[in-house]
VEXDOKE-76901 format. One record per atom (N, C-alpha, C, CB): x, y, z; residue in one letter. Coordinates in steps of 0.1 Angstrom, whole numbers, padded with zeros to 4 digits, always signed. Last residue first. Glycine has a CB too. Layout:
N
XYZa...
***
This chain:
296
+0019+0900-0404x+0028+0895-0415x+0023+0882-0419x+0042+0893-0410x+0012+0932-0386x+0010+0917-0392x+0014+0910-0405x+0000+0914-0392x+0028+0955-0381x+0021+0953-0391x+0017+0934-0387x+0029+0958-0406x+0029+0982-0356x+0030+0972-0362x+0024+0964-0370x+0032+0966-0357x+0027+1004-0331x+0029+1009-0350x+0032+0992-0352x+0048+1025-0357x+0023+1032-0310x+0015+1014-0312x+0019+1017-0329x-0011+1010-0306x+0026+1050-0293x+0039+1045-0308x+0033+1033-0308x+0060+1044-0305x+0012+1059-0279x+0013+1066-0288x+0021+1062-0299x+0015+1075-0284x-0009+1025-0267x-0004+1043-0269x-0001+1050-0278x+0004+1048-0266x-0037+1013-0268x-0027+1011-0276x-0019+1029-0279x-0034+1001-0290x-0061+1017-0255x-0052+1006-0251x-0040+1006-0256x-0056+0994-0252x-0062+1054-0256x-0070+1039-0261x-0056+1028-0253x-0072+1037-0283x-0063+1079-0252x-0064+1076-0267x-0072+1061-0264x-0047+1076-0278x-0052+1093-0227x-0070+1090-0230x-0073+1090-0247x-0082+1105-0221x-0018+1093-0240x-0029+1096-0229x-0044+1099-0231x-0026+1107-0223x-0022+1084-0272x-0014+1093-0261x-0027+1090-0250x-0009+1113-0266x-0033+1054-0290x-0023+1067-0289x-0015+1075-0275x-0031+1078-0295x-0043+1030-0303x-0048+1050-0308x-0042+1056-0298x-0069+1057-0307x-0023+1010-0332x-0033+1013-0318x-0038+1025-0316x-0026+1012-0304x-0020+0990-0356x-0020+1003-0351x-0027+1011-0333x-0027+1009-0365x-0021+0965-0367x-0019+0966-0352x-0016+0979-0348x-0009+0957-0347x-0035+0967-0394x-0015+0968-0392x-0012+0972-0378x-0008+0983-0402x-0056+0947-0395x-0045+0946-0404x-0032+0953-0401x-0050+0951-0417x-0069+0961-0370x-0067+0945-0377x-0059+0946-0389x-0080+0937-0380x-0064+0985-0351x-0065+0980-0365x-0060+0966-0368x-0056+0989-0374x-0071+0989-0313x-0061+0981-0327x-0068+0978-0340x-0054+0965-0323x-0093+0992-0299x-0083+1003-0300x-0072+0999-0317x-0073+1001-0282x-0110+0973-0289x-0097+0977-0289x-0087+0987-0293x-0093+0971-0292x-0135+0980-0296x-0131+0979-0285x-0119+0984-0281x-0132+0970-0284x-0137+0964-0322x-0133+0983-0324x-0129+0987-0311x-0149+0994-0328x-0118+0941-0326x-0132+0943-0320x-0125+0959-0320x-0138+0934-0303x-0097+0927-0334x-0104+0930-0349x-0116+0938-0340x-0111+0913-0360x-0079+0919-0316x-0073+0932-0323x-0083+0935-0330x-0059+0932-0332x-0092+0911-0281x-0096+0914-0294x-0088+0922-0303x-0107+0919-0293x-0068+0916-0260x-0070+0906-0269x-0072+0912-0285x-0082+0899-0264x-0066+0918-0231x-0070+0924-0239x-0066+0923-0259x-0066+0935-0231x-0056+0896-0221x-0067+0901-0217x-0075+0915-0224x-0065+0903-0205x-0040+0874-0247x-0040+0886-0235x-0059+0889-0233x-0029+0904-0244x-0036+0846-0260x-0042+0855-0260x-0044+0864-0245x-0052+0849-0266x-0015+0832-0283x-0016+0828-0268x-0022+0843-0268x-0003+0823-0258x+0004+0804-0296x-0003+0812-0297x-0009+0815-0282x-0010+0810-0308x+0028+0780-0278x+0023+0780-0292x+0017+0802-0283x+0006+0760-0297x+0036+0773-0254x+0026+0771-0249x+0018+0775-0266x+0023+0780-0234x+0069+0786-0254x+0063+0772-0245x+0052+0763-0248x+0059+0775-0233x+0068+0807-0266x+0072+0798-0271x+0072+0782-0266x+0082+0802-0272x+0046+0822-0257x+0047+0817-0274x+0057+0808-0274x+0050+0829-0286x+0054+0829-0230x+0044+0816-0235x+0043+0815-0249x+0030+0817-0231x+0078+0826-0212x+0076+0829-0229x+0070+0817-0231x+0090+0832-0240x+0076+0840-0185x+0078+0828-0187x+0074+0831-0201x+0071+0818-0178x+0102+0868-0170x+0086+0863-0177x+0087+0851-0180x+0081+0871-0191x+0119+0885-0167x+0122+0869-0159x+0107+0866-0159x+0130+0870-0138x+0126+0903-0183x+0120+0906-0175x+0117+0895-0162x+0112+0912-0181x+0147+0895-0199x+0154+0908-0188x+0138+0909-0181x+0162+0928-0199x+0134+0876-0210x+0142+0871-0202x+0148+0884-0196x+0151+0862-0207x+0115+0895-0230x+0113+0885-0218x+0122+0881-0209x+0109+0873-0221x+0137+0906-0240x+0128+0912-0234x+0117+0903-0223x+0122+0919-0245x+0145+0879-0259x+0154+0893-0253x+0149+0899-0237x+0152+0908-0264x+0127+0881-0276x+0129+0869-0261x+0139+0874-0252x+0136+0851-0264x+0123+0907-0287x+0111+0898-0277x+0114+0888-0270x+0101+0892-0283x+0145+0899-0306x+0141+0912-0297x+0131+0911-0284x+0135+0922-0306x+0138+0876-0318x+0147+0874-0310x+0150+0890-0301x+0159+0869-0318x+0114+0883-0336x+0112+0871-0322x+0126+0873-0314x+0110+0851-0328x+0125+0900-0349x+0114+0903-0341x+0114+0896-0330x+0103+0902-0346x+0143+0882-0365x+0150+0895-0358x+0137+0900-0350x+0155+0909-0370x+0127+0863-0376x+0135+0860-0369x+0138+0869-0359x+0143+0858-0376x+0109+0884-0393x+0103+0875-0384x+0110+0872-0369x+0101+0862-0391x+0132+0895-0409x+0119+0905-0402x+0115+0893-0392x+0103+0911-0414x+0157+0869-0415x+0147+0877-0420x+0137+0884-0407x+0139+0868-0432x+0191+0868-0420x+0183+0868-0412x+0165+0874-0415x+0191+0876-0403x+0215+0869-0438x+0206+0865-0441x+0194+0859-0429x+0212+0858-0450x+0231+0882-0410x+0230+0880-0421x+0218+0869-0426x+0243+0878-0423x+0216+0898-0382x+0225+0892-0387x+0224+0883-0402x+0228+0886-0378x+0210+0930-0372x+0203+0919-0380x+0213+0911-0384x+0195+0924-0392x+0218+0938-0343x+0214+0941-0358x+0214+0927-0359x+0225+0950-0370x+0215+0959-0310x+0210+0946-0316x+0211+0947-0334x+0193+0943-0311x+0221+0972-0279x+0220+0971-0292x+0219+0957-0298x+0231+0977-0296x+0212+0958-0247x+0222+0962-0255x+0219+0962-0270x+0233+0955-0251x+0184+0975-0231x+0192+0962-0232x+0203+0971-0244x+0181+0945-0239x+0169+0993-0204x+0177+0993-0219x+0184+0982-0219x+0187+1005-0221x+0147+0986-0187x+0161+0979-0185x+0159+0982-0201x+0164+0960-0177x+0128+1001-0162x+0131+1008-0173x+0144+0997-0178x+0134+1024-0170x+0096+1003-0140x+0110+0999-0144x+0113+1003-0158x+0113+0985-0143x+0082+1029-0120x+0080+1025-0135x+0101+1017-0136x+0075+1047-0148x+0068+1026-0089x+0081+1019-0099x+0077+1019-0109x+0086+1003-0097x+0037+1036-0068x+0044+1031-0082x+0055+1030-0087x+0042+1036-0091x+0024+1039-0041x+0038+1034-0044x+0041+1029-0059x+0041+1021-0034x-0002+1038-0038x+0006+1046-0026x+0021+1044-0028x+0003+1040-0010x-0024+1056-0064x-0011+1044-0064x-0005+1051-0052x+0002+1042-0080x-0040+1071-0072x-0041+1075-0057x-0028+1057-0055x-0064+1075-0047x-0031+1079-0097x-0027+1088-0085x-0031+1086-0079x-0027+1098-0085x-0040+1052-0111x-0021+1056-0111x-0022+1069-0102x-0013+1061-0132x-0067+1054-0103x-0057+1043-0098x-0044+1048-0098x-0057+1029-0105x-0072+1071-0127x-0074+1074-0111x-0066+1063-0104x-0090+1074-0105x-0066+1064-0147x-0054+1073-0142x-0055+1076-0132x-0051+1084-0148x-0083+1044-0151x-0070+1041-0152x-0061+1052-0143x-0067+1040-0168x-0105+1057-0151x-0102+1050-0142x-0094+1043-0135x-0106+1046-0143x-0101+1074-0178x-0103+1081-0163x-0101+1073-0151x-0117+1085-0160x-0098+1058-0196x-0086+1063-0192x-0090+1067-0178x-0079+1074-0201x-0108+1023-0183x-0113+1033-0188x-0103+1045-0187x-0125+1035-0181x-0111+0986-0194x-0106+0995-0185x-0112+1007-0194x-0089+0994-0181x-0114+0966-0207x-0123+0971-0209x-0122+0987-0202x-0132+0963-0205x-0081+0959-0214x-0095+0949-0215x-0102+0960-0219x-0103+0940-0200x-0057+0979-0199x-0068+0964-0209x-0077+0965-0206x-0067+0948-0208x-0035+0986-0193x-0045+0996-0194x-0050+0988-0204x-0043+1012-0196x-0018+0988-0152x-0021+0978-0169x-0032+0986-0175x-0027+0958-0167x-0023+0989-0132x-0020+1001-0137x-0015+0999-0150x-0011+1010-0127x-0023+0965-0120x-0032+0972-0116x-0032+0983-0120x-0032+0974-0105x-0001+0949-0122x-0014+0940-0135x-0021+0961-0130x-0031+0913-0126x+0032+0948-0117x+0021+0953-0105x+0010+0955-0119x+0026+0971-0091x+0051+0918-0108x+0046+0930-0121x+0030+0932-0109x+0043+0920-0144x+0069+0916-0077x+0058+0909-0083x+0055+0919-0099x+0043+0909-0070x+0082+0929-0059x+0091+0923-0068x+0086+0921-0081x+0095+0913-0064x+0077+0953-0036x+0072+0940-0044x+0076+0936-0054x+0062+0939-0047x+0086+0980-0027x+0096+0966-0023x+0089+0953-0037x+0091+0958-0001x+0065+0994-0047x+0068+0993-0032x+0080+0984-0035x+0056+0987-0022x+0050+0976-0071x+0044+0982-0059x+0054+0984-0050x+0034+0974-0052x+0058+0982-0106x+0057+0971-0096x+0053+0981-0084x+0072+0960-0094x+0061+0972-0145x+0056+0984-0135x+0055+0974-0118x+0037+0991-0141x+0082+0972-0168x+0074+0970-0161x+0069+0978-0145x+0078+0960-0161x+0100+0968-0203x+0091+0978-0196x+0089+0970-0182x+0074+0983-0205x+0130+0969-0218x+0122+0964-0214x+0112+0970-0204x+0126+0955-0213x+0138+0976-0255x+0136+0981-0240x+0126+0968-0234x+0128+0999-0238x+0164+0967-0275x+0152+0962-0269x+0151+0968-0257x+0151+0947-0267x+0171+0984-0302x+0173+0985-0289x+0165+0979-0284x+0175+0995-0284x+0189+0979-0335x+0177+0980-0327x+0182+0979-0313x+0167+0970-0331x+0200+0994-0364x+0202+0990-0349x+0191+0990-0344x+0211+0997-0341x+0219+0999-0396x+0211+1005-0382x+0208+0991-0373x+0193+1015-0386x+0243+0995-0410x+0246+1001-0399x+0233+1007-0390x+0255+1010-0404x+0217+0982-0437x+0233+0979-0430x+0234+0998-0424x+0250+0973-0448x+0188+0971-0426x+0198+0982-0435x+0210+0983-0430x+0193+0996-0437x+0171+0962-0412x+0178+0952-0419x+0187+0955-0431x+0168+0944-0422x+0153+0980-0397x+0167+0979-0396x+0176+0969-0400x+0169+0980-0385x+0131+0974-0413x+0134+0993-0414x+0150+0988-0411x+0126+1007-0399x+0120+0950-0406x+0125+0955-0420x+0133+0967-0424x+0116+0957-0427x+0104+0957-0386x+0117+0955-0383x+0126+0952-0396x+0117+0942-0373x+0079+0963-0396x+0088+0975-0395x+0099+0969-0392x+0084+0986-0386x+0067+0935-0393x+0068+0942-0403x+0078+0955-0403x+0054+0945-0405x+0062+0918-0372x+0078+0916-0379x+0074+0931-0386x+0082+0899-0392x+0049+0919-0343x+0046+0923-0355x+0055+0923-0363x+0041+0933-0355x+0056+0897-0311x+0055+0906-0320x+0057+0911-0335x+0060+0912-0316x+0031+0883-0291x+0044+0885-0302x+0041+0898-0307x+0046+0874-0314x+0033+0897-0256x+0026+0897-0268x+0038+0895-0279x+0017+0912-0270x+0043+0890-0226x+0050+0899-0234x+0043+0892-0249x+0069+0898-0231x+0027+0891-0190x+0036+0882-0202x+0042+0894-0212x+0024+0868-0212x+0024+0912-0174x+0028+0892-0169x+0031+0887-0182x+0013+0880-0160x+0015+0928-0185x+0025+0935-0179x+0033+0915-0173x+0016+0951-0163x-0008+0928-0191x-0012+0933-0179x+0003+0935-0175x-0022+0925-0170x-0007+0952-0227x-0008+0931-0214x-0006+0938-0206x+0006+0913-0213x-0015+0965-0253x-0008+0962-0241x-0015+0949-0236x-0010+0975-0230x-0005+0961-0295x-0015+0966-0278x-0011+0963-0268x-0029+0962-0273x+0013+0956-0306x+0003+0969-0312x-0007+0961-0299x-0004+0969-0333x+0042+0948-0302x+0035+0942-0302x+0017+0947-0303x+0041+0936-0293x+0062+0972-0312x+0060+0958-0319x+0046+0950-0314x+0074+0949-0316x+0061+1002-0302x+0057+0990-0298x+0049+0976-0302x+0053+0993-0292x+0088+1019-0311x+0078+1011-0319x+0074+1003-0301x+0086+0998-0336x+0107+1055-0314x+0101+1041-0304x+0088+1034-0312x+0096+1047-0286x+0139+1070-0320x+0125+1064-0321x+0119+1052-0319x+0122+1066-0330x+0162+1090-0322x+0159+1078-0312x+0144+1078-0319x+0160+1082-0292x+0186+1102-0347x+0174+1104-0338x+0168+1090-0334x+0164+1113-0345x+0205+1099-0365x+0208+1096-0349x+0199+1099-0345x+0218+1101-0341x+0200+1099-0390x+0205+1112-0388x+0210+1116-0373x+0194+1121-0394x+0195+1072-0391x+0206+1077-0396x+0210+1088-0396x+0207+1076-0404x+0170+1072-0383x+0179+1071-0374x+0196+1073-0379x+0175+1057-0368x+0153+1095-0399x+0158+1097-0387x+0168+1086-0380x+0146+1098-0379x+0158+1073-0424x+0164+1086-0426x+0164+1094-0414x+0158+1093-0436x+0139+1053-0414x+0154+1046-0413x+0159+1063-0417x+0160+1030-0427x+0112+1066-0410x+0121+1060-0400x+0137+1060-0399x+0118+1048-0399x+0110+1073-0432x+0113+1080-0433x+0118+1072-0414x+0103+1092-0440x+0107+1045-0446x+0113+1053-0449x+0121+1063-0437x+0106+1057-0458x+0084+1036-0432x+0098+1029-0431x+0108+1038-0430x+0101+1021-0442x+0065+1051-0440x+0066+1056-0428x+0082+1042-0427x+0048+1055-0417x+0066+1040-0466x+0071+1057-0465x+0073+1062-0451x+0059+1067-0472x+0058+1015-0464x+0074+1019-0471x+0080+1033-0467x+0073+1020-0488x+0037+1015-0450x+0045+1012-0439x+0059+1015-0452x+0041+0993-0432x+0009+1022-0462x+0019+1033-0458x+0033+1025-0449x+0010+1045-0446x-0018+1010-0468x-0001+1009-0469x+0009+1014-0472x+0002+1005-0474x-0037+1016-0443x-0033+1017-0454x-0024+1015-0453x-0036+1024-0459x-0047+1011-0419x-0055+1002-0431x-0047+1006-0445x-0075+1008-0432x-0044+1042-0408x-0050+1030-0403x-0056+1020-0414x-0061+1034-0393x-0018+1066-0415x-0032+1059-0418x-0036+1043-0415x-0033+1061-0434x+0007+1074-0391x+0005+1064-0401x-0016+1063-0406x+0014+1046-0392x+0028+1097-0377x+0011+1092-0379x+0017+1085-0390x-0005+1104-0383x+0056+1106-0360x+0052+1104-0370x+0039+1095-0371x+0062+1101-0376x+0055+1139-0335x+0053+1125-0338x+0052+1117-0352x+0041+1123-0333x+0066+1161-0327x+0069+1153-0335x+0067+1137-0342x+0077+1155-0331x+0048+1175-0313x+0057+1164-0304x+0071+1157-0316x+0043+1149-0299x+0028+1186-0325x+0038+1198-0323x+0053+1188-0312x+0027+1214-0311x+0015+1162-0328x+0021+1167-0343x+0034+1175-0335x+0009+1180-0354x+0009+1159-0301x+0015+1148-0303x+0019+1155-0316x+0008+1134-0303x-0008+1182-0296x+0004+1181-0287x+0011+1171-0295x+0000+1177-0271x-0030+1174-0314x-0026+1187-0313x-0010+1189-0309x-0035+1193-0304x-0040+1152-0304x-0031+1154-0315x-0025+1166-0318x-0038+1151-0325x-0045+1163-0276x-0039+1153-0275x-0035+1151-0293x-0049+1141-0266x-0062+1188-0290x-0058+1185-0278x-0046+1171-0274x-0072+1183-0272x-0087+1163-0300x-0083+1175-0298x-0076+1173-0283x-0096+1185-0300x-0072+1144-0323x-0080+1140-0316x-0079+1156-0307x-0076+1123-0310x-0066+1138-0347x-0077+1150-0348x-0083+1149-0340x-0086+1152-0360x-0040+1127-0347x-0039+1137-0346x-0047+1142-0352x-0030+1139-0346x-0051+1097-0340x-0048+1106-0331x-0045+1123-0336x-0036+1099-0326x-0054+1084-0370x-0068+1092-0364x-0061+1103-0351x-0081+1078-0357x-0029+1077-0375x-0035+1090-0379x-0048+1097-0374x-0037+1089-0393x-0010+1065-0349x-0021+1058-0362x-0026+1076-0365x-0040+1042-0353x+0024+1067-0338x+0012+1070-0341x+0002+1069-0350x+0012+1077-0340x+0056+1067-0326x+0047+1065-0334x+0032+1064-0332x+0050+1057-0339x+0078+1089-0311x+0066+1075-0310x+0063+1081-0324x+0050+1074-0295x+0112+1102-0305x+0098+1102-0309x+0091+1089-0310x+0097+1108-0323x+0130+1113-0280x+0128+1105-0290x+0114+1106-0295x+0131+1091-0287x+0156+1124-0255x+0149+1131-0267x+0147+1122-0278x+0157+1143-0272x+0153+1102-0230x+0159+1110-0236x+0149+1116-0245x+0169+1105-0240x+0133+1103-0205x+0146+1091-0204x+0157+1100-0216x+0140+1069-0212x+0110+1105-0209x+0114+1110-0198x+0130+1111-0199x+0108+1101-0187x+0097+1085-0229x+0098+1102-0230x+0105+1110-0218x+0082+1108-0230x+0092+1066-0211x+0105+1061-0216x+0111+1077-0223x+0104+1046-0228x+0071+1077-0192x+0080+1073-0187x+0094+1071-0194x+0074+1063-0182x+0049+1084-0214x+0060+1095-0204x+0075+1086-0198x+0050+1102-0186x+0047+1060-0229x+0052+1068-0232x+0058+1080-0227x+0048+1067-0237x+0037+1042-0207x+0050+1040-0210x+0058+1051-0215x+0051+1030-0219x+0010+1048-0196x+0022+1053-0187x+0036+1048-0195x+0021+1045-0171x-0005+1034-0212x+0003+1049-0219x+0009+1057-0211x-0006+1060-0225x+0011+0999-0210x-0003+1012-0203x+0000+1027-0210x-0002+1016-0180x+0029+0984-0219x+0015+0980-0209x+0006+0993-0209x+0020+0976-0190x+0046+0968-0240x+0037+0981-0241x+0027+0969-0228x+0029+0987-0262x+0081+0965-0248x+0066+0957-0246x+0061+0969-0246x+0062+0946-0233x+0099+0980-0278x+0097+0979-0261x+0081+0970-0262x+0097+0998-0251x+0127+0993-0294x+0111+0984-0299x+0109+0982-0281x+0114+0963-0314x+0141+1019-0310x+0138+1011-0299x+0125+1003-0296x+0138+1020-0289x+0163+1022-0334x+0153+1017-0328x+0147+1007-0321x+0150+1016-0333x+0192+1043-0325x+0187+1028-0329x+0167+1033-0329x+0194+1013-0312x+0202+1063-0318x+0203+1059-0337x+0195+1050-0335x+0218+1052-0346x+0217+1060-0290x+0216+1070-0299x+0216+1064-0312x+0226+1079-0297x+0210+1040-0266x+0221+1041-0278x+0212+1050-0286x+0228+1026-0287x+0199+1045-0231x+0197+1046-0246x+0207+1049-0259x+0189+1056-0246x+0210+1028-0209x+0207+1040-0211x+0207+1038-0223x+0213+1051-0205x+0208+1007-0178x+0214+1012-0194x+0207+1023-0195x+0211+1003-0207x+0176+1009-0157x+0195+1002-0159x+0196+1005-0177x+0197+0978-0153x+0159+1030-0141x+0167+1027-0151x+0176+1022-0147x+0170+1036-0157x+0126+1038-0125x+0137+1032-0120x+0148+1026-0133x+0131+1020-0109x+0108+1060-0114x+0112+1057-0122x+0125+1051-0123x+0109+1063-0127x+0079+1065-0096x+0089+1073-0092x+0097+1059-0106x+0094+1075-0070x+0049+1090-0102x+0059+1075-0109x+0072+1075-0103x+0063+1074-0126x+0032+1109-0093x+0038+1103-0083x+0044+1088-0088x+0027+1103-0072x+0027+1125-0110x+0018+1114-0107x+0018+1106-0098x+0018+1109-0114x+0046+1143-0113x+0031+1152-0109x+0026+1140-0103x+0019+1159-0123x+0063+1129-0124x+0065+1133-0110x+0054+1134-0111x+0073+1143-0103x+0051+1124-0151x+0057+1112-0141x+0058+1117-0129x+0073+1105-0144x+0057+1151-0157x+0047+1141-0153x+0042+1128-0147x+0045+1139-0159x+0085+1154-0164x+0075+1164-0151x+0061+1157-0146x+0069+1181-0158x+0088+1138-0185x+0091+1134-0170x+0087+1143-0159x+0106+1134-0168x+0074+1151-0204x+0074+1139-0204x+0077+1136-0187x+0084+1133-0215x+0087+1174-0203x+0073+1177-0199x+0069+1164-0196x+0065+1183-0210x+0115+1173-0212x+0109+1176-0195x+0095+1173-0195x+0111+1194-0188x+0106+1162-0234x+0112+1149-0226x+0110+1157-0211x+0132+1142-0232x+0098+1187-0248x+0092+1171-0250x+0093+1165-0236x+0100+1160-0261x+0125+1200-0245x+0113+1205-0235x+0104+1192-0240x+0106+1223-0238x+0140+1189-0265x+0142+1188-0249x+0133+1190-0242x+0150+1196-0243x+0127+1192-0284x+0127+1182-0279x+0135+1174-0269x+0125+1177-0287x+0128+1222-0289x+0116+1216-0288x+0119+1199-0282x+0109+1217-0302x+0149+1240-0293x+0148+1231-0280x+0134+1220-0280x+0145+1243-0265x+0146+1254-0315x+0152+1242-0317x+0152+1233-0303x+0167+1245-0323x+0115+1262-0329x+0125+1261-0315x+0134+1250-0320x+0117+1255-0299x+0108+1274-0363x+0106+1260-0347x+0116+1260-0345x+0102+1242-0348x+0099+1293-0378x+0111+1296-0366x+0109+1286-0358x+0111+1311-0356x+0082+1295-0397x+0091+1295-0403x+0102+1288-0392x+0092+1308-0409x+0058+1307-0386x+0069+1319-0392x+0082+1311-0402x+0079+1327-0375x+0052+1288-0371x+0044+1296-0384x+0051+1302-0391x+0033+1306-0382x+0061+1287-0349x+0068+1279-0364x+0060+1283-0376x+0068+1260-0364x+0051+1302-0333x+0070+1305-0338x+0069+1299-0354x+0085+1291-0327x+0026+1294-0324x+0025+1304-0330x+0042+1306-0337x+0019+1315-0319x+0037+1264-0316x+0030+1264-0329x+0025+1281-0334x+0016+1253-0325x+0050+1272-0296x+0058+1265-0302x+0048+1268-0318x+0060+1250-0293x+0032+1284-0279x+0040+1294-0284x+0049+1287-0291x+0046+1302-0275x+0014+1264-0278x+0006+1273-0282x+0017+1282-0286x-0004+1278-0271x+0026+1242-0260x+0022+1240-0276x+0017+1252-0286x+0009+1231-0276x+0025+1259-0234x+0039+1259-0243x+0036+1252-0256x+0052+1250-0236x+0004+1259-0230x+0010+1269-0231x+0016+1271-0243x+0017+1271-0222x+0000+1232-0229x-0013+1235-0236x-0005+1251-0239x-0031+1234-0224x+0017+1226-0206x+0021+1216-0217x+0012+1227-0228x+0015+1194-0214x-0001+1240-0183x+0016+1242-0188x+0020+1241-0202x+0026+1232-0181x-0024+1225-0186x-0024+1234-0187x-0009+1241-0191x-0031+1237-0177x-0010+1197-0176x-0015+1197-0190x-0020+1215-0192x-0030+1183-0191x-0001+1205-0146x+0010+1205-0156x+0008+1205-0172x+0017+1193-0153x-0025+1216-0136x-0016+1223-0139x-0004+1220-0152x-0012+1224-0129x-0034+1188-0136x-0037+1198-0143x-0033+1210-0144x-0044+1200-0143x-0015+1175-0120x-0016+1168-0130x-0026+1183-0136x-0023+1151-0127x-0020+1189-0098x-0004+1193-0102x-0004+1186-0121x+0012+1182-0087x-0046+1175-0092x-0044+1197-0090x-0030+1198-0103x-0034+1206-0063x-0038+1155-0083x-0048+1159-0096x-0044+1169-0096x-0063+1158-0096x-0020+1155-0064x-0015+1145-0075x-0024+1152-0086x-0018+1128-0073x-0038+1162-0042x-0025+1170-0045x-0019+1165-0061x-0011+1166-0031x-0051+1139-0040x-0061+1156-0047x-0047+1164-0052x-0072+1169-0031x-0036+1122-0030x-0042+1125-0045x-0048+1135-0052x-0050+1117-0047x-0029+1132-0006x-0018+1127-0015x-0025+1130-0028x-0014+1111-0013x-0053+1133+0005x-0047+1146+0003x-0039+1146-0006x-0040+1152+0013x-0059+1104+0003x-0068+1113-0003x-0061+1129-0003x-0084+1111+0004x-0040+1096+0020x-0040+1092+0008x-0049+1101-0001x-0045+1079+0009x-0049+1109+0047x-0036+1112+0041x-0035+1108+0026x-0024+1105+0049x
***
């Protein structure tokens, strides 16, 4: 039965990236013209959550998403980005190498995604153009802490872009992520995408999973309070996010403190040592598609 379960899970999982491969193809012949859909990022967020089903995520939400803000969230696996892509119409962030990655940058430009160059100092213009989407109310997602954990603790996080919302009337949203088995209460480490792990090996576990929970707890809006600086406003988004996840906060208990997937300077990882950029979408790397933080 498990093995029917999963073949059924693969078949629908390529179908659905064949679908997705369609519909990039008549979005990107329109806009040549001039004529991008204006549905385009509705159909994003179905495609986002059609996937999650194909995979068999079944997805579990408390709150719901304030419109404008930025959403900063932990990061375990590039199961995040369908999953919180599922939820409403928003965009990730992205290191530049992803979109020449074929096929997967391809989808992520026609996604809207905004790229950043890896090593360079681009964080004013990719600031920029952040704080002019959320003022125009569009949702967009950082994962402050530029690579994943097994999902048991929560990585500090990168102050640098939290500068974007230290502009009077924007906002941040702390999501909080986790993944669990069935009834089990426990964070389920097994569909975590570290260390050395592989995407293929990764995603084979997430469909022959006999029970995945993607959790989802939108917390309540957040600004900067006066003379407050980037550091402050980071760390207090992140303890936020620990305590909706009932995690023990080892930075603050235990000082500095190293994940299993660690290395940011080993090429391994996936992460740019200087601006914790990660590589992206589905079979990019440990660090999905909105891995965007700077070290400070």
């Amino acid at each position: 039965m498990r093995l029917v379960r999963s073949l059924w899970r693969f078949l629908r999982l390529v179908e659905h990236l064949m679908t997705g491969a369609l519909i990039g193809l008549y979005i990107s012949a329109v806009s040549r013209f001039g004529r991008r859909p204006l549905w385009v990022p509705a159909v994003v967020r179905w495609w986002h959550g059609r996937l999650c089903r194909a995979l068999g995520v079944r997805v579990r939400v408390s709150g719901r998403v304030a419109g404008g803000c930025l959403l900063v969230a932990n990061h375990v696996s590039w199961l995040d980005v369908p999953v919180l892509g599922s939820q409403a119409e928003m965009g990730f962030l992205s290191k530049a190498e992803v979109r020449r990655w074929p096929l997967v940058g391809w989808m992520s430009a026609i996604a809207d995604t905004l790229f950043i160059e890896r090593g360079a100092n681009q964080v004013g213009r990719v600031g920029a153009q952040i704080a002019s989407g959320l003022a125009l109310g569009r949702t967009l997602v950082i994962f402050p802490e530029g690579t994943t954990s097994d999902g048991r603790e929560v990585r500090r996080f990168h102050p640098r872009l939290f500068a974007v919302v230290q502009r009077p009337g924007l906002q941040i949203q702390p999501v909080a992520l986790g993944y669990r088995s069935g009834a089990d209460q426990a964070p389920d480490s097994s569909v975590a995408y570290v260390g050395d792990d592989t995407l293929v090996a990764n995603l084979w576990r997430v469909i022959r999973h006999p029970g995945l929970i993607a959790e989802i707890r939108f917390l309540p809006p957040m600004e900067s309070r006066a003379g407050e600086d980037r550091r402050s406003l980071s760390a207090r988004a992140r303890r936020r996010i620990v305590e909706a996840l009932s995690l023990e906060d080892k930075a603050k208990a235990g000082g500095a403190f190293v994940s299993r997937c660690a290395p940011h300077a080993s090429p391994a990882s996936g992460a740019d040592p200087g601006t914790g950029v990660g590589d992206g979408l589905p079979g990019a790397g440990r660090e999905s598609e909105s891995s965007l933080a700077e070290r400070v």
